[in-house]
C-alpha positions as CSV (number, residue, x, y, z in Angstrom):
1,X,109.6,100.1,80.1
2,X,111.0,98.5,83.5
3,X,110.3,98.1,86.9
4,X,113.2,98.7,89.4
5,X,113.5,99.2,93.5
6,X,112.9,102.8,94.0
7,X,116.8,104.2,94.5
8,X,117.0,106.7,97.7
9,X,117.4,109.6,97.8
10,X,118.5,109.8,93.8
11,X,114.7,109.1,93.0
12,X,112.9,111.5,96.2
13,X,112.5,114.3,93.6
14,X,111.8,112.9,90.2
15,X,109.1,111.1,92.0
16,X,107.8,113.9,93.8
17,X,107.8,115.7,90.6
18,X,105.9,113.1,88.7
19,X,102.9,112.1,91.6
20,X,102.2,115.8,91.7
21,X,101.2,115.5,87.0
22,X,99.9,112.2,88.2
23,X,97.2,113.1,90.7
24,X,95.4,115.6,88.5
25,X,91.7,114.6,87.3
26,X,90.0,116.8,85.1
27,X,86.4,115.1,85.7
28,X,87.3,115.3,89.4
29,X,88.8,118.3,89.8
30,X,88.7,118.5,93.7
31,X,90.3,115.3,94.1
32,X,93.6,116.6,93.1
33,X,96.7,118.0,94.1
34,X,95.9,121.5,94.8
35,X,98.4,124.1,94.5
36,X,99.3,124.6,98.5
37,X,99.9,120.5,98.7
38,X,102.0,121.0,95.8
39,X,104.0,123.5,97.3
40,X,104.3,121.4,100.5
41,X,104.9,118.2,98.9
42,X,108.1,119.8,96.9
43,X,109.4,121.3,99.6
44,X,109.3,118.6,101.9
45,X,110.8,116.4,99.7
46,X,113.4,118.5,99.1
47,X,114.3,119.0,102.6
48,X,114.3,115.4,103.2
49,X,117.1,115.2,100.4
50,X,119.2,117.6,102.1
51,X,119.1,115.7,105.3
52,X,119.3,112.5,103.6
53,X,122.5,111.7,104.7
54,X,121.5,111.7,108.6
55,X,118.6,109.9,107.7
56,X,121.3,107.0,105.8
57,X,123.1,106.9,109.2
58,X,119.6,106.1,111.1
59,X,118.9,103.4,108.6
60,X,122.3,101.8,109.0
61,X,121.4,100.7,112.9
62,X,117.4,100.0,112.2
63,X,115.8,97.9,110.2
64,X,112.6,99.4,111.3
65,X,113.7,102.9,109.8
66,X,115.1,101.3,106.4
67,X,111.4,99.9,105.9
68,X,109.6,103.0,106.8
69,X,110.0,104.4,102.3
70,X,110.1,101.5,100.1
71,X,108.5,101.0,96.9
72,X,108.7,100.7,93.2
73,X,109.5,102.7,90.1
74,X,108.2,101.9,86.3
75,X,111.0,104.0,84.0
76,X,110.6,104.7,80.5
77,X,113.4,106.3,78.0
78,X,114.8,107.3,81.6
79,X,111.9,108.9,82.8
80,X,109.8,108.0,85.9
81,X,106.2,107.4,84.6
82,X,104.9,105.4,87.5
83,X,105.4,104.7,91.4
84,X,104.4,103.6,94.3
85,X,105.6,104.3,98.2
86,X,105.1,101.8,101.1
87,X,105.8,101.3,104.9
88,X,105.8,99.3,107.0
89,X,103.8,100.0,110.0
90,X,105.7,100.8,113.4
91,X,107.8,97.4,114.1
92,X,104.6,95.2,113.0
93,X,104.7,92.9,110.0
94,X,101.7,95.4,108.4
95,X,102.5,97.4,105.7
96,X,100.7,100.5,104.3
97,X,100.8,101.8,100.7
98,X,100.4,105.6,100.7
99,X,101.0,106.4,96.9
100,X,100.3,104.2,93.7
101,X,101.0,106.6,90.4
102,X,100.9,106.6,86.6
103,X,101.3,109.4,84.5
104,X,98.0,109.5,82.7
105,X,99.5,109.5,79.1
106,X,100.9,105.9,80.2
107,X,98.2,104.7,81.8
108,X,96.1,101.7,80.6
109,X,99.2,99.8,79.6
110,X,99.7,97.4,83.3
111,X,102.1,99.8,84.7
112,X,100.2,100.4,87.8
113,X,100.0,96.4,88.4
114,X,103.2,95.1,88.1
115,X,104.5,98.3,90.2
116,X,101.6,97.0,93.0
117,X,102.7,93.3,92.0
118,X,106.1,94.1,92.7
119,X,105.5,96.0,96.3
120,X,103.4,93.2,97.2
121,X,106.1,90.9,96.7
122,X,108.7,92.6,98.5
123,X,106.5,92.9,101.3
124,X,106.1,89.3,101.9
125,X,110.2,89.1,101.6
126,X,110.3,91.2,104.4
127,X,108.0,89.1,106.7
128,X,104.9,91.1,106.0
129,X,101.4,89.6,106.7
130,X,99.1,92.1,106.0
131,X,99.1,95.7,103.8
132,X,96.0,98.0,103.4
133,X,95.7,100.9,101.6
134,X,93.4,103.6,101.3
135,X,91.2,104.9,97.3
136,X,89.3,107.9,96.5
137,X,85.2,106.4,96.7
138,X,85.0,106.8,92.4
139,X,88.2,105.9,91.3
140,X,86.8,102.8,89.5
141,X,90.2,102.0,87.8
142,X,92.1,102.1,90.8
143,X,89.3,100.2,93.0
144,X,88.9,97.3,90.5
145,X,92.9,97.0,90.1
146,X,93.2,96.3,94.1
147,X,90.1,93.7,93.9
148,X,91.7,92.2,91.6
149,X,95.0,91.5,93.5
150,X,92.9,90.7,96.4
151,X,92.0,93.7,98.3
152,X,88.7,93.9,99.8
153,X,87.3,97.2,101.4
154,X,86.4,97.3,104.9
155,X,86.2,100.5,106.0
156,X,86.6,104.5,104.5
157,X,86.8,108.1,105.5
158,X,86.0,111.4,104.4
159,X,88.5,114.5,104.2
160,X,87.2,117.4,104.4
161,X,88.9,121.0,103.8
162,X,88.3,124.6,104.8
163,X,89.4,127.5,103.2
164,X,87.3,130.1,103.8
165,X,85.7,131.2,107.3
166,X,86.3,133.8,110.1
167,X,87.8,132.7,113.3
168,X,86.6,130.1,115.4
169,X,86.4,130.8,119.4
170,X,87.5,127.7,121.9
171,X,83.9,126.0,123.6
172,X,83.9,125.4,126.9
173,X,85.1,121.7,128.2
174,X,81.8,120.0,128.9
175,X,81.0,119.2,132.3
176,X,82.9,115.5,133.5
177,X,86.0,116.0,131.7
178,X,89.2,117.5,131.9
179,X,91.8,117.5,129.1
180,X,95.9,117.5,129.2
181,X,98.6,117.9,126.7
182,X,99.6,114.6,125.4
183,X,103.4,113.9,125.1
184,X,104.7,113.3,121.7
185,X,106.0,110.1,122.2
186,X,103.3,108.9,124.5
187,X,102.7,105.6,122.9
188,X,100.6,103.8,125.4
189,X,98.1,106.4,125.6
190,X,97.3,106.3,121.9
191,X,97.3,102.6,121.9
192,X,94.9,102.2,124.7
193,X,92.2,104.6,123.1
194,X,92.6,102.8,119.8
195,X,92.1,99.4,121.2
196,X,89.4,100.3,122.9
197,X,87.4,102.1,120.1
198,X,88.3,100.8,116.9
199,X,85.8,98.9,115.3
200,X,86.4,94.9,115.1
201,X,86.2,94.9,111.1
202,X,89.0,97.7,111.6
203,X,90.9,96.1,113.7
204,X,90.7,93.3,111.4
205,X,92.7,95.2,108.9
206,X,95.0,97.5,111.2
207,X,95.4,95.3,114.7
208,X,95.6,97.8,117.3
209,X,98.8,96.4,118.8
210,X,101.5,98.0,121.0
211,X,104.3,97.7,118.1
212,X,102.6,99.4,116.3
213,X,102.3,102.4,118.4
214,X,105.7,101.4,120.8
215,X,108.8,103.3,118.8
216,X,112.1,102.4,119.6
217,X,114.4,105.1,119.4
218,X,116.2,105.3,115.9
219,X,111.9,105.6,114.8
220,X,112.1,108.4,117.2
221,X,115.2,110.4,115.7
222,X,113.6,109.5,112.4
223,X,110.1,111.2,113.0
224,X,111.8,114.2,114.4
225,X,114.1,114.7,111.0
226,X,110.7,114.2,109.3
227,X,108.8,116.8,111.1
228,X,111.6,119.5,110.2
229,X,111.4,118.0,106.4
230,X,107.5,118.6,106.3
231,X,107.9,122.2,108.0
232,X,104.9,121.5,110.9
233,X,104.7,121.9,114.5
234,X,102.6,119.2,115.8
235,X,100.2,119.4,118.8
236,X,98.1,116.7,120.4
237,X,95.7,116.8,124.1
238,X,93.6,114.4,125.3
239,X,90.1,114.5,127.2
240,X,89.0,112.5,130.2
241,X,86.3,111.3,132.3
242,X,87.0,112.8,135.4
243,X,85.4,109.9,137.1
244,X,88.2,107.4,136.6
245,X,90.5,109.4,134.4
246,X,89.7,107.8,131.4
247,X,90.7,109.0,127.4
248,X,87.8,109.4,125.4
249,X,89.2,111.6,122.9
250,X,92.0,112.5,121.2
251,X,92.8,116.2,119.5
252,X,95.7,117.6,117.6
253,X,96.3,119.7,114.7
254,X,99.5,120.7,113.0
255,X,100.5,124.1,111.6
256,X,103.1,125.1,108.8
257,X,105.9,127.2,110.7
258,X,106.7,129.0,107.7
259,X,106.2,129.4,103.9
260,X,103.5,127.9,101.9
261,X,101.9,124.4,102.9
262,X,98.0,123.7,104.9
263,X,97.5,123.4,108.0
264,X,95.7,119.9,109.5
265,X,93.5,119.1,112.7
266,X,92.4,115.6,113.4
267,X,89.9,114.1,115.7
268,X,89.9,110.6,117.4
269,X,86.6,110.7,119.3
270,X,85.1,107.5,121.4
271,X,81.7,106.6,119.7
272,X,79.7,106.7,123.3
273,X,81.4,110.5,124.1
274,X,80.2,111.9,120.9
275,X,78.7,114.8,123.0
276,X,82.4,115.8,122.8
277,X,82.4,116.7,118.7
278,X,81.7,120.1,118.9
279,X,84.7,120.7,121.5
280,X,86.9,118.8,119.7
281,X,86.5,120.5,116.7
282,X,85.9,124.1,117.8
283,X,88.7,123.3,120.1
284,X,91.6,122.3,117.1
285,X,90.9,124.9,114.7
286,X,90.4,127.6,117.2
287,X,94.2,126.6,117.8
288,X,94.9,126.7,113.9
289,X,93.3,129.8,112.8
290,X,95.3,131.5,115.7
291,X,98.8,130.9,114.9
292,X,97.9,130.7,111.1
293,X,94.7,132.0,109.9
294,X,96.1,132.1,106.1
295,X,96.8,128.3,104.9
296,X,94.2,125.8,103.9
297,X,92.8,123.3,106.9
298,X,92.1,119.7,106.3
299,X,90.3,117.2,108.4
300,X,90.4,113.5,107.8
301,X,87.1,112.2,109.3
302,X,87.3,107.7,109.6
303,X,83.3,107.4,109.0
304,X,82.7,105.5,112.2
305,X,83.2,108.3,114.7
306,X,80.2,110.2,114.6
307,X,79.4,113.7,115.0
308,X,82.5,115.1,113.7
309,X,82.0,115.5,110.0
310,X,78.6,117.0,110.7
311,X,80.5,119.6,113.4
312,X,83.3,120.7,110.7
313,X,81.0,120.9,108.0
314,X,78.7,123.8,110.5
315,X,82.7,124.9,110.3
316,X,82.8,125.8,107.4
317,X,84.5,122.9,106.5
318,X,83.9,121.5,103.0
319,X,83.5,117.7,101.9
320,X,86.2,117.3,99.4
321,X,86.7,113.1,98.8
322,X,85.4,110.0,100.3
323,X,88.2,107.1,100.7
324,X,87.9,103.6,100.6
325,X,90.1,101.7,103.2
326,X,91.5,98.3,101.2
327,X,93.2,95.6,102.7
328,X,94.3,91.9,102.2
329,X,96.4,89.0,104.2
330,X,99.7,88.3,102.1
């Protein structure tokens, strides 16, 4: 068995391939891959590969773009059995690790640590100071791998998913607020909500900083070829105090614009508005269930904005995992 640099594109689809045998759990059944992420997953990936080569001439001017899919592969008798996929975050020196794999017939053998080991190390190459990641709340193994290395948890979520239901009607806008369509590449807005209602032992972990929210343009072209590869319109508002004009929440959801996939809303709500929760939420899948009543809706909940887990799950939105966020200096 070795450990090598993952090879792009060449490894996009093997990978793909072997994450979706790798997060199965037959004890955990709903912490899976279901069948509509699989779907989306493969065909995302395979769109990326087709546009691969304007993605190669993007990388070739940024070094912000060439750090945005790095990672490691563990290959045995020429098949991938092992992977992980990291970014950095925005132009920052964070990184993020979104996928760390092992087929399960392979696992127990210290494949998943040196392909961490090795991420970790490359990282720090590349002028990183700090990478967090995020664990299913259960996955023992997983958990006592990244305490080991020197992860400590500080924070977690809960994703919740909605399958069934009838159709949600839009609530009216509270009193005191208004709300607007925020532009997609409206950095500052985002940045200033986050700063101001991110917990400290968050921001800790994920500084709210404007690099990592500022994009300069080759990040832009990038995130537009990546919206056609996933196959998803994206929508975002924001609500305001009246008074002085002030964001206090933050609403989008994104819908598949054709073929299989889910569908997503997501909520940033400030702690002190939290009267807001049932708009928010009514408001986002009311917008979903419109344009595409038939896919699968998911909802990523970060447990210190209250009021919204309990509003989706009146939804008919159904708790599916709890995540542990994990982070560590390098």
């Amino acid at each position: 068995m070795s450990v090598r640099s993952m090879r792009l594109p060449q490894d996009l689809i093997p990978a793909a391939e072997m994450l979706v045998k790798t997060f199965q759990y037959p004890d955990h059944p709903e912490w899976g891959v279901q069948s509509d992420e699989q779907e989306q997953l493969v065909g995302t990936v395979r769109r990326l590969r087709g546009i691969w080569p304007l993605v190669r001439a993007i990388q070739l001017v940024s070094p912000s773009v060439r750090d945005l899919m790095r990672g490691f592969v563990a290959v045995e008798d020429g098949r991938l059995v092992g992977a992980t996929i990291a970014q950095r975050v925005g132009t920052t020196s964070m990184w993020y690790i979104g996928t760390v794999g092992v087929l399960p017939e392979y696992r127990g053998r210290g494949i998943a640590r040196q392909i961490v080991t090795a991420t970790l190390d490359m990282m720090r190459t590349r002028g990183g100071t700090q990478v967090h990641l995020g664990v299913i709340d259960g996955n023992s193994p997983a958990q006592s791998l990244y305490r080991s290395l020197g992860f400590v948890e500080y924070g977690g979520s809960t994703r919740f998913s909605r399958s069934q239901g009838g159709p949600v009607n839009r609530l009216p806008l509270p009193p005191g607020y208004e709300e607007s369509r925020l532009a997609e590449f409206d950095w500052r807005t985002r940045y200033e909500l986050d700063r101001r209602i991110v917990p400290a032992a968050i921001q800790d972990f994920e500084p709210i900083t404007p690099a990592r929210y500022r994009t300069p343009l080759p990040l832009h072209a990038f995130a537009v070829l990546f919206r056609f590869a996933e196959n998803t319109r994206d929508t975002d508002i924001v609500v305001r105090r009246s008074s002085d004009r002030v964001v206090v929440a933050r609403v989008g959801w994104s819908i598949v614009k054709r073929g299989k996939g889910m569908n997503a809303i997501r909520v940033r709500l400030d702690p002190s508005h939290a009267d807001l929760a049932p708009y928010a939420v009514h408001r986002a899948l009311a917008e979903v269930l419109a344009r595409s009543p038939e896919f699968r809706v998911d909802l990523f909940v970060p447990n210190w904005i209250p009021g919204v887990a309990g509003e989706a799950q009146a939804l008919g939105f159904v708790r599916r995992t709890s995540g542990n966020s994990m982070g560590m200096k390098l």
